[in-house]
FIFI-514789 format. One record per residue: residue in one letter; x, y, z of N, C-alpha, C, O in turn. Coordinates in steps of 0.05 Angstrom, whole numbers, padded with zeros to 5 digits, always signed. Example, Ala and Ser with C-alpha at 12.3 -4.5 7.8 and 13.67 -1.06 7.14 Angstrom:
2
A+00264-00114+00156+00246-00090+00156+00264-00066+00156+00285-00066+00169S+00257-00045+00142+00273-00021+00143+00258+00001+00157+00268+00023+00161
END
This chain:
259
X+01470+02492+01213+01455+02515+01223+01428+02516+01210+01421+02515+01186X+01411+02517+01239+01377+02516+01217+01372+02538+01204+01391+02553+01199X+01348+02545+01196+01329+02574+01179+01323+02574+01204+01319+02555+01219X+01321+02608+01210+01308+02615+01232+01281+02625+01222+01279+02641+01203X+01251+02610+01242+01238+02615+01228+01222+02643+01227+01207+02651+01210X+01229+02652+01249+01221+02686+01253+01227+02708+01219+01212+02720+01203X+01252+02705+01222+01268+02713+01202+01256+02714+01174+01258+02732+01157X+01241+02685+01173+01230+02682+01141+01207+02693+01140+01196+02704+01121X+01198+02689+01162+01167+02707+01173+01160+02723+01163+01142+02726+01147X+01184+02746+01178+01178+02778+01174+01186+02783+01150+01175+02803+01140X+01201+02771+01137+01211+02776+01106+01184+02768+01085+01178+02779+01065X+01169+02744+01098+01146+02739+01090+01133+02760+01086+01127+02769+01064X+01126+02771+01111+01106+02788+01117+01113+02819+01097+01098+02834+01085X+01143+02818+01099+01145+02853+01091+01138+02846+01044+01131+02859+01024X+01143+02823+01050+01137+02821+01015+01107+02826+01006+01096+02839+00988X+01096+02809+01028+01063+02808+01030+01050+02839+01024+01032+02845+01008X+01066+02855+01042+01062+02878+01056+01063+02896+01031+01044+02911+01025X+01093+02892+01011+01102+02915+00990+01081+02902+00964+01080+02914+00943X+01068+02881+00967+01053+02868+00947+01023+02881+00954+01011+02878+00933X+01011+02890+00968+00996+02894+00980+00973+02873+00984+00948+02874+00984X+00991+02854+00987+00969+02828+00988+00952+02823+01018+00942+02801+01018X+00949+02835+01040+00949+02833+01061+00959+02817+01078+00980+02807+01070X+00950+02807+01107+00959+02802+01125+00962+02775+01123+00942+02763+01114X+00990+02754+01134+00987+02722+01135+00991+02721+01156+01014+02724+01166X+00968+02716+01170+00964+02710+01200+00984+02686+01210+00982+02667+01194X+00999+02681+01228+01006+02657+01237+01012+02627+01237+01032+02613+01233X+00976+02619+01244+00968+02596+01243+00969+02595+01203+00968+02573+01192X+00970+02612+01190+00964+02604+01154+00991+02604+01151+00996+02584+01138X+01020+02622+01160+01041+02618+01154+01053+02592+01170+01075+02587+01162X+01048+02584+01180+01050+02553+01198+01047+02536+01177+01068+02526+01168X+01026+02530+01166+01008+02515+01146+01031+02518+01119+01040+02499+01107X+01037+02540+01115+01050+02549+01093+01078+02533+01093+01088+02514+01080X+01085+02546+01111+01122+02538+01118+01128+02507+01120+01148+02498+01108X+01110+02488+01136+01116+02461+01138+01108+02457+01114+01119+02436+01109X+01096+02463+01096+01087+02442+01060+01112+02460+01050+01130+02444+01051X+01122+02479+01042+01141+02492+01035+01168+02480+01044+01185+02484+01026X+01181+02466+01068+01197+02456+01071+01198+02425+01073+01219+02414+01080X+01172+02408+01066+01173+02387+01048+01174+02376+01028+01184+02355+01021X+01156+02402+01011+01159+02405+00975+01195+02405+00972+01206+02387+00960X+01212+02429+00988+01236+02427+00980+01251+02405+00990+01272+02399+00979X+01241+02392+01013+01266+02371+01018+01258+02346+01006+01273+02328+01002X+01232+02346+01000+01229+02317+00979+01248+02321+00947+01262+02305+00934X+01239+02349+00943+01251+02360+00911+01282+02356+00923+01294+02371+00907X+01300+02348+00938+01324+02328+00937+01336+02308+00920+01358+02304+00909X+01311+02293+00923+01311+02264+00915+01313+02267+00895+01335+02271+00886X+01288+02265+00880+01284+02280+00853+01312+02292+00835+01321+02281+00815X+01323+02316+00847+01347+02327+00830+01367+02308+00840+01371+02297+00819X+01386+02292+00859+01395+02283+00861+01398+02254+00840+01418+02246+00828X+01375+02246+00842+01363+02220+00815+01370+02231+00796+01384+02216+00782X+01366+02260+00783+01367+02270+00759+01404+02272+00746+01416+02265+00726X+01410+02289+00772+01443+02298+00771+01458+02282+00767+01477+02289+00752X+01459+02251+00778+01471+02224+00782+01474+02214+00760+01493+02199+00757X+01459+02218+00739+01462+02211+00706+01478+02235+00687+01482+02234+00663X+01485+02257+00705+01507+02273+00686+01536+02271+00708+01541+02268+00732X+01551+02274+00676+01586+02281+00688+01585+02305+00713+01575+02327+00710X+01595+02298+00731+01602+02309+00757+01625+02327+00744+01641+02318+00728X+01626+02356+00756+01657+02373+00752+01671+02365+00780+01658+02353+00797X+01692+02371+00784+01715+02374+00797+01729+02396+00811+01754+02398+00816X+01706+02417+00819+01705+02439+00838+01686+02437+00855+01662+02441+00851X+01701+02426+00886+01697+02419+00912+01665+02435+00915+01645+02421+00910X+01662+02456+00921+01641+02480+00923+01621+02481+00902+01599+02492+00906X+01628+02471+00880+01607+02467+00866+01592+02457+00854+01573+02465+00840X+01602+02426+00863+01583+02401+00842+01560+02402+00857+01557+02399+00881X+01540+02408+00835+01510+02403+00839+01505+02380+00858+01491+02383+00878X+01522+02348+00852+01509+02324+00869+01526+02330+00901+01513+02327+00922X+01539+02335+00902+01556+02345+00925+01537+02363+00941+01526+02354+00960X+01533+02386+00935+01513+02401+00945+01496+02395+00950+01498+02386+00973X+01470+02391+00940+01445+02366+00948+01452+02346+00965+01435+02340+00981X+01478+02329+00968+01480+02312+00987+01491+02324+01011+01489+02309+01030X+01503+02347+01016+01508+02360+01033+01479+02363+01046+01477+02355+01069X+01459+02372+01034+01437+02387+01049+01420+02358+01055+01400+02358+01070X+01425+02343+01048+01411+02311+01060+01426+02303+01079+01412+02291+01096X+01450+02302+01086+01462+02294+01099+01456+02307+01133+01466+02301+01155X+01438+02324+01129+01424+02337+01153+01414+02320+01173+01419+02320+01197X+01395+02302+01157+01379+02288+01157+01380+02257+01165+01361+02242+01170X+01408+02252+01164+01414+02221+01152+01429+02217+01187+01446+02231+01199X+01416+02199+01194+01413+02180+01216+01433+02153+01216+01433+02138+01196X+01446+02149+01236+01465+02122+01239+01472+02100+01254+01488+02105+01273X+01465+02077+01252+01457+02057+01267+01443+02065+01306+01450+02069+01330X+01421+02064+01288+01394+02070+01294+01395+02053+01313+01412+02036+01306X+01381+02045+01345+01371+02020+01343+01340+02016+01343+01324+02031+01354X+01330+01990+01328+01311+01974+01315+01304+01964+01343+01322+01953+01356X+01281+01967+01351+01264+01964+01374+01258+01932+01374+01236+01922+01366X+01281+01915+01383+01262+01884+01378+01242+01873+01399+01244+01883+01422X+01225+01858+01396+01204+01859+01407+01216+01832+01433+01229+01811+01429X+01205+01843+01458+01215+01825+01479+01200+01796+01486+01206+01777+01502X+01181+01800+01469+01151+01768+01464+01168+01751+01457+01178+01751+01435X+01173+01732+01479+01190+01708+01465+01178+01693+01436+01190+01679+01420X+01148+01700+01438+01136+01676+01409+01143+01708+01387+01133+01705+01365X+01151+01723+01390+01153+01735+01362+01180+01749+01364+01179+01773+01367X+01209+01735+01362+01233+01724+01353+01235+01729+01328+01226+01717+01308X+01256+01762+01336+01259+01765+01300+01238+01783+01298+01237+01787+01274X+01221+01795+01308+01204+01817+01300+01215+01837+01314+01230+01835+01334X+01203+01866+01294+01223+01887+01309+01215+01913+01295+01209+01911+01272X+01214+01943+01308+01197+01967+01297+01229+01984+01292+01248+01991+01305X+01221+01985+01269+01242+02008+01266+01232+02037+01268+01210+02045+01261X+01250+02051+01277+01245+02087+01276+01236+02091+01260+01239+02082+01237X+01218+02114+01270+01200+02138+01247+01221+02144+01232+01239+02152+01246X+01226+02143+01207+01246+02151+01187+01232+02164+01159+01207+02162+01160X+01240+02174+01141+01224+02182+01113+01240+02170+01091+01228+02171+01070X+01260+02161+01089+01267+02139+01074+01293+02116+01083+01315+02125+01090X+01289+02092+01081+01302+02074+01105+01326+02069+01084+01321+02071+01060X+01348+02063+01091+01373+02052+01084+01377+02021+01098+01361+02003+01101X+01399+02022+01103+01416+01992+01108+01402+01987+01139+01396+02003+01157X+01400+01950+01138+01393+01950+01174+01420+01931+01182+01435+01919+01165X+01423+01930+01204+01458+01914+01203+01453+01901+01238+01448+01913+01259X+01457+01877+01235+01457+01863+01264+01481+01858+01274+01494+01841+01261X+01494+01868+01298+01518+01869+01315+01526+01838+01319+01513+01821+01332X+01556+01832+01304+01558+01807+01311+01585+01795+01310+01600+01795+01290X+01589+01784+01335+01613+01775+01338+01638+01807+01339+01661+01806+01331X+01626+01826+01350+01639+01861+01345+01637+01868+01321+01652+01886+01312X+01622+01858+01308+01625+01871+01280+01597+01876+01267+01578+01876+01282X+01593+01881+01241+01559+01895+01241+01562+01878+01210+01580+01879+01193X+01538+01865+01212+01529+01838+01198+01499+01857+01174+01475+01856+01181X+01507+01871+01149+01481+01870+01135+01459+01853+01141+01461+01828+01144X+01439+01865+01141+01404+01842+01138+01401+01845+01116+01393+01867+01111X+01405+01831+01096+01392+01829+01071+01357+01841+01070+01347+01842+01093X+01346+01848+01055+01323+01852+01046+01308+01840+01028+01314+01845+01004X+01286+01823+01035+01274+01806+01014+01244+01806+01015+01231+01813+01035X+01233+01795+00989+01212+01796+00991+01192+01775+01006+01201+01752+01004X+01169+01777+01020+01152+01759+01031+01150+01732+01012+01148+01709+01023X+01152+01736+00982+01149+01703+00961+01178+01691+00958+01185+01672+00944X+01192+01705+00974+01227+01705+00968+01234+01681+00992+01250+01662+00991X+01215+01692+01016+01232+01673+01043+01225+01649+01048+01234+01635+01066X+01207+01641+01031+01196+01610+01044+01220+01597+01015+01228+01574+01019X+01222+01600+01007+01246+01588+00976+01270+01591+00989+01287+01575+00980X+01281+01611+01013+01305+01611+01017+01308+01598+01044+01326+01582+01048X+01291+01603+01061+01284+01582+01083+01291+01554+01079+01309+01542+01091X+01275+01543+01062+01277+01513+01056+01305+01505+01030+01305+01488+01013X+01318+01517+01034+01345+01514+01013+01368+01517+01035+01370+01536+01051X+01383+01497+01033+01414+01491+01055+01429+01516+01043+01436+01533+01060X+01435+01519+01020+01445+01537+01021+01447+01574+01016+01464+01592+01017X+01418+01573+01011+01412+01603+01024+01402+01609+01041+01397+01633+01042X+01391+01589+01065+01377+01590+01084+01387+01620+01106+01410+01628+01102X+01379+01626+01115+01386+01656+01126+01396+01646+01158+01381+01633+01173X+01428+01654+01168+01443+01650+01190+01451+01672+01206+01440+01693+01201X+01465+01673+01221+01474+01695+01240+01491+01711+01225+01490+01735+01229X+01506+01700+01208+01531+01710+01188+01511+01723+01161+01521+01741+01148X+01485+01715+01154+01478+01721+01135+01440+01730+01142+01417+01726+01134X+01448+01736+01151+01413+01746+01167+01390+01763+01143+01398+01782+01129X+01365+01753+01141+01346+01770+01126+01327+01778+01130+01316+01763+01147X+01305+01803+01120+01285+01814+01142+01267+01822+01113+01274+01829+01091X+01242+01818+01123+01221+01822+01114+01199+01841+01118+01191+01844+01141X+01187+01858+01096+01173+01873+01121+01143+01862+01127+01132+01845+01114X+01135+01872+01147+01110+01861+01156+01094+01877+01162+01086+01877+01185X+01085+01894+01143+01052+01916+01146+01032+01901+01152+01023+01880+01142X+01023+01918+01174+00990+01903+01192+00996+01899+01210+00981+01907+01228X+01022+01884+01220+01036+01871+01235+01049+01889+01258+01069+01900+01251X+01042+01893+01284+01046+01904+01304+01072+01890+01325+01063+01871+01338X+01090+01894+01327+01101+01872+01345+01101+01890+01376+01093+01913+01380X+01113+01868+01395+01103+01883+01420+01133+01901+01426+01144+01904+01404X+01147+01912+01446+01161+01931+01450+01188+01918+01467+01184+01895+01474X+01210+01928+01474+01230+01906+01494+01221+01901+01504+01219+01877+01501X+01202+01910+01526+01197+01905+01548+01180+01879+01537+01179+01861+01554X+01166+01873+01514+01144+01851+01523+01112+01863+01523+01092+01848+01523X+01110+01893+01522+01090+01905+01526+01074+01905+01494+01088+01908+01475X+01052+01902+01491+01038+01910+01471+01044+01940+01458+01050+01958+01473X+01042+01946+01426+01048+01977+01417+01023+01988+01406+01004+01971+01403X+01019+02009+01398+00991+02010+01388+00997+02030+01368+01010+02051+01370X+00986+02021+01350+00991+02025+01313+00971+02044+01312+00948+02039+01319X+00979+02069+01302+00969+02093+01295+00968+02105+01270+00989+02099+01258X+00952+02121+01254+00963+02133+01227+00990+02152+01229+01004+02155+01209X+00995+02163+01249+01017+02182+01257+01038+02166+01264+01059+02173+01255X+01039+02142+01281+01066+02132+01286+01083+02108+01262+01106+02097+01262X+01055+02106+01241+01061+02087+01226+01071+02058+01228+01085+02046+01211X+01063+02049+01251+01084+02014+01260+01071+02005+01251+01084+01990+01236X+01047+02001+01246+01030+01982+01226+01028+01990+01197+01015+01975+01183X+01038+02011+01186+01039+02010+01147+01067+02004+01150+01068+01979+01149X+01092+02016+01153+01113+02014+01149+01135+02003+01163+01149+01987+01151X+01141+02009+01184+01157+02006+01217+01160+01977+01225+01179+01973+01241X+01146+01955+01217+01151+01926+01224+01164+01905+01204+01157+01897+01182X+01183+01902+01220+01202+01882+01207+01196+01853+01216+01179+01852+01234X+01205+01831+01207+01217+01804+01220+01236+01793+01202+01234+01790+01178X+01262+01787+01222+01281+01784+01212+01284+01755+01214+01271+01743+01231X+01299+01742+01199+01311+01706+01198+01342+01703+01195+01356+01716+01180X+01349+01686+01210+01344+01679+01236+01326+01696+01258+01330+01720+01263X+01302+01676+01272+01288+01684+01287+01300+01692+01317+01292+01709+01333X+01318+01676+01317+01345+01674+01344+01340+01714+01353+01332+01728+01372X+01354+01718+01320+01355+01743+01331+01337+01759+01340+01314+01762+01332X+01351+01776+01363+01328+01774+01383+01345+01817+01387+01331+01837+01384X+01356+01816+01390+01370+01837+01399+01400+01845+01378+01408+01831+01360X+01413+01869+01386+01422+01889+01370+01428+01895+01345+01449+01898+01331X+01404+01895+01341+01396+01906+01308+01393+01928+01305+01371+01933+01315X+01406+01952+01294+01403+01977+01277+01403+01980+01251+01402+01963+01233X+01405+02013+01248+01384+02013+01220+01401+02041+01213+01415+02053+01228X+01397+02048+01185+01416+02072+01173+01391+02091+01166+01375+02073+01162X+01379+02108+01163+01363+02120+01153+01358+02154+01150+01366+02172+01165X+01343+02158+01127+01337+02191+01131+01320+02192+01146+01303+02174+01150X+01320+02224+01161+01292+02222+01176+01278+02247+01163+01288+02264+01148X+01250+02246+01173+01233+02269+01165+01237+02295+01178+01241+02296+01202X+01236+02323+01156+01244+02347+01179+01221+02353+01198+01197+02352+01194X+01232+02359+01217+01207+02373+01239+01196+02386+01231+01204+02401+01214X+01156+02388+01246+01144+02402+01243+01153+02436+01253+01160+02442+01276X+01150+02452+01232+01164+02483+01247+01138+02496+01255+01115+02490+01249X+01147+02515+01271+01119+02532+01282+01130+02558+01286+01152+02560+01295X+01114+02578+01279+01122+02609+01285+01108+02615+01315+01087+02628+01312X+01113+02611+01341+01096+02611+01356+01096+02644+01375+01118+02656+01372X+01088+02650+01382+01072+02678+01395+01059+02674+01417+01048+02653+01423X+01060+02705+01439+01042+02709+01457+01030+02729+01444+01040+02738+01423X+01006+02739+01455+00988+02765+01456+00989+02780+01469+00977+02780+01491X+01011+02807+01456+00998+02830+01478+00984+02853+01457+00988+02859+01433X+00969+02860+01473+00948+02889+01466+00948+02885+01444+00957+02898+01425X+00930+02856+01445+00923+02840+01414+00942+02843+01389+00934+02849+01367X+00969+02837+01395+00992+02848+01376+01006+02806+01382+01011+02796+01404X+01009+02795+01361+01024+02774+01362+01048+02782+01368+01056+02802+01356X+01074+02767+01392+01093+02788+01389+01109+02759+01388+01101+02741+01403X+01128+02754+01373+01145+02729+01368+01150+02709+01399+01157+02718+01421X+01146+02688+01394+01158+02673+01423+01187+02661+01414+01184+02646+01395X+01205+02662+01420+01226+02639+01404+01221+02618+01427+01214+02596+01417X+01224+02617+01458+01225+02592+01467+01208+02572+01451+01219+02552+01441X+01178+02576+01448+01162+02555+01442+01164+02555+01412+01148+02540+01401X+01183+02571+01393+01179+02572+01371+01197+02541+01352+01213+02531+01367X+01197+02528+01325+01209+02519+01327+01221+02518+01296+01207+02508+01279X+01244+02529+01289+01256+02521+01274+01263+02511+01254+01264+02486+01256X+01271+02522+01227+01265+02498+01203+01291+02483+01198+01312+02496+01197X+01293+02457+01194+01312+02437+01194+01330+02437+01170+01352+02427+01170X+01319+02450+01151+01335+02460+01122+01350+02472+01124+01346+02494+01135X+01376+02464+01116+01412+02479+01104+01400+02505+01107+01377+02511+01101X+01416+02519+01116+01415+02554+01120+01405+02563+01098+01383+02575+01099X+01421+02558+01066+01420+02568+01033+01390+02567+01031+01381+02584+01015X+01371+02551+01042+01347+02547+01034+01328+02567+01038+01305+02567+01030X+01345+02590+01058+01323+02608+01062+01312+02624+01044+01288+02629+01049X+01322+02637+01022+01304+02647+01001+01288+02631+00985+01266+02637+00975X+01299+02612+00983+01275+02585+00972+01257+02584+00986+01237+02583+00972X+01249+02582+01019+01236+02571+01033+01218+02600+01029+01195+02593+01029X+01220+02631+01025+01213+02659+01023+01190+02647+01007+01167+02639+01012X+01204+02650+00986+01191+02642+00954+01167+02614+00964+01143+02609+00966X+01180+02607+00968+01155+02576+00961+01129+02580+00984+01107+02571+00983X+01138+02593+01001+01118+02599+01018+01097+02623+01017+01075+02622+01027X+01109+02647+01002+01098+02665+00981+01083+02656+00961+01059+02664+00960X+01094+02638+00940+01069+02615+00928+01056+02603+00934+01043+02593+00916X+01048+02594+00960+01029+02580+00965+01009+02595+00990+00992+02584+01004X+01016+02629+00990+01000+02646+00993+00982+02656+00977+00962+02669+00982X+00997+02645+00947+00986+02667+00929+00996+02689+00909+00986+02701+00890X+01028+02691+00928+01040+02714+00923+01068+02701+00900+01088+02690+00909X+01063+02706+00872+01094+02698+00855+01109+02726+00857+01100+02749+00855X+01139+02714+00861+01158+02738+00865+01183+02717+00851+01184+02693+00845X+01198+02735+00850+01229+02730+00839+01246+02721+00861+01238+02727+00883X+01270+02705+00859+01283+02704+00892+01301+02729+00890+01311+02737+00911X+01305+02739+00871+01322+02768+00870+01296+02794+00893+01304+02812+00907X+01275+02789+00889+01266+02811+00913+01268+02800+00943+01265+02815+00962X+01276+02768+00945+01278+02769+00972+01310+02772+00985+01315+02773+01009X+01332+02773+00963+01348+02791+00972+01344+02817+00979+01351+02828+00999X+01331+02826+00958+01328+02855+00958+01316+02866+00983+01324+02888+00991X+01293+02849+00998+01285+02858+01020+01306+02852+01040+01312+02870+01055X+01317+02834+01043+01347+02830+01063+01358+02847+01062+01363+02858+01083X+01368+02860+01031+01393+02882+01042+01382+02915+01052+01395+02934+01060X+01350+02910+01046+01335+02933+01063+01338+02938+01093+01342+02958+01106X+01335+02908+01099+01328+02904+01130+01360+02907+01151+01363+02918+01173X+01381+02892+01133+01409+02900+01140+01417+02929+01139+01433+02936+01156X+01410+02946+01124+01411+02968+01114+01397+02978+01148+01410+02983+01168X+01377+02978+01146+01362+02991+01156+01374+02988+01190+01378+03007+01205X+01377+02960+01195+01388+02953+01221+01412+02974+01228+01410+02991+01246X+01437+02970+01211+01460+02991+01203+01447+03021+01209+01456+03031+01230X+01431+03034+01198+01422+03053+01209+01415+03059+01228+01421+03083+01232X+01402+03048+01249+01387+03048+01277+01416+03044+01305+01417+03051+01329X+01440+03029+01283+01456+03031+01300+01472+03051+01302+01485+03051+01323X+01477+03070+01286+01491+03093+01281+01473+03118+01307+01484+03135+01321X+01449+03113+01305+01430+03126+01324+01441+03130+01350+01427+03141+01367
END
């Protein structure tokens, strides 16, 4: 279940409001909320790396690395498929998905799913020319190739952008060159851009949810996401007041229904 992003909004807004910090227009809580829900889903990694070097407890609900991998597991993508390029002279080249950090790539073979090793560009010409590490269908290896654009199934040219990244990161070539087709890939992906989006009436922003979109972070993250987006307004608070404004607004809802 995502953060709804209305929700963190108005809780935004009513903190802003009891702070008397004025108004966060929209387009600045937009700005706010997407760096606020990448600071925390990168800060994953990070504690996960950290936690992995202490003794784990043995209560389901509560191990720190358990939790953190729960809230990655959002994220985590499974045999992907790896776009190989349909240019018969570039055999073995191939774009993998927009991802934010790549895992295992695995070539379909014989019904079964064949690891690609990973090696370096000074690594393949030494294993190439050696009988017995030479890279085969049973033992396949891939390289990456930044700069390097390959064309698309069809055969069509792709065009390398700073946003789609196929030319810094996204191009592979794999060996055996044979391989030509079903290659996938394991990977995390990046969370979506969120947006608080709105119409205008009688110059009053009034929430849109169709066009609105959503934050991709574990539900638990919403007082985190309060807070971090409050700091990078300007505004330091405790996460104990953004309960406190919750059980206002529940409170308050509760009342209107008794009405």
């Amino acid at each position: 279940m995502a953060v709804n992003i209305d929700t963190v909004y108005q809780r935004v807004l009513a903190i802003a409001n009891k702070e008397q910090r004025g108004f966060i227009t929209p387009q600045e809580f937009n700005l706010y909320a997407n760096q606020a829900q990448m600071d925390i889903f990168e800060q994953y990694f990070y504690d996960l790396n950290a936690l992995n070097r202490l003794p784990s407890n043995d209560f389901t609900y509560s191990d720190q690395v358990d939790i953190i991998e729960e809230k990655i597991d959002i994220f985590e993508r499974y045999r992907q498929p790896v776009v190989m390029s349909g240019d018969a002279s570039e055999g073995g080249m191939g774009t993998i998905p927009s991802y934010y950090r790549l895992g295992e790539i695995y070539y379909k073979h014989k019904g079964g799913y064949v690891e690609v090793e990973k090696i370096s560009q000074n690594e393949i010409h030494h294993i190439q020319n050696s009988p017995l590490t030479a890279p085969s269908l049973t033992r396949p290896v891939y390289v990456r190739t930044s700069s390097v654009v390959p064309d698309d199934a069809s055969g069509n040219a792709q065009t390398a952008t700073t946003n789609n990244e196929i030319g810094l990161s996204r191009s592979i070539q794999i060996y055996p060159t044979t391989i030509t087709s079903n290659v996938v890939c394991n990977y995390i992906a990046r969370p979506s851009d969120v947006e608080w989006s709105y119409t205008t009436v009688l110059d009053e922003a009034l929430y849109n949810a169709n066009n609105s979109t959503d934050f991709d972070l574990h539900i638990s993250e919403e007082p985190n996401l309060i807070v971090k987006i409050l700091e990078l307004a300007g505004i330091i608070i405790k996460q104990q007041d953004v309960y406190s404004i919750a059980n206002q607004e529940e409170l308050q809802a509760k009342q209107q229904e008794k009405l």
